[in-house]
N, C-alpha and C positions, 0 to 999 in steps of 0.2 A: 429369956433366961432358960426356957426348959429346953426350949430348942439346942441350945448350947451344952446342955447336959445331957439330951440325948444323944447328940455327934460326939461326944464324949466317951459316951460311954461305948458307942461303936466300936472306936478308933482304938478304946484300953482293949475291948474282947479281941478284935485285929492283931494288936498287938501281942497281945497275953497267948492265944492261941498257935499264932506264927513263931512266936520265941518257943513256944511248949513244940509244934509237928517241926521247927530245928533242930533241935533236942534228939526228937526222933528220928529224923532224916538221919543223923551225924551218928546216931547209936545203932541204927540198924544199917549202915554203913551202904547208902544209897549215893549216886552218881552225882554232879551236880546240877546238873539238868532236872533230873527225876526230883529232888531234893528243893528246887527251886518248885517246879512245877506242884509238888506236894504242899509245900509252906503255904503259895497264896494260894493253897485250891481251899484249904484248910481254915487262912485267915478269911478268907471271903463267905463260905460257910458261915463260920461261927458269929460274923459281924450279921449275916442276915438270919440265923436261926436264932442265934445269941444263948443265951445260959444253960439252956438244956442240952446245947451242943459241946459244952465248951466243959461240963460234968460229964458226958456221957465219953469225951476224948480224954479227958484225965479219969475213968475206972477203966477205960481200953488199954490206957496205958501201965493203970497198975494189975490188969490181970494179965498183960504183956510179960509183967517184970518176971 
């Protein structure tokens, strides 16, 4: 069972993260390639650094704003 909540929770920061550096991509008006290439460079990070990365990409993003 943990095993199953930690592939879990993987999968949400993966996802959580790739929907958020989309976000980006599409706002800072990047290419699709670069844009792709961004997303999973981004969700793959966050799924292996996990929460201190995925805090540290959302205050990037709000002193971006």
């Amino acid at each position: 069972m943990d095993d199953l909540i930690a592939t879990m929770a993987i999968l949400l920061r993966f996802l959580l993260c790739g929907l958020l550096a989309g976000a980006a991509a599409v706002w800072g008006g990047m290419s699709d390639l670069a844009g792709l290439i961004f997303v999973i460079a981004v969700g793959i990070v966050s799924a292996i650094w996990g929460d201190k990365f995925l805090l540290g990409f959302m205050s990037l993003m709000r002193y971006l704003r």
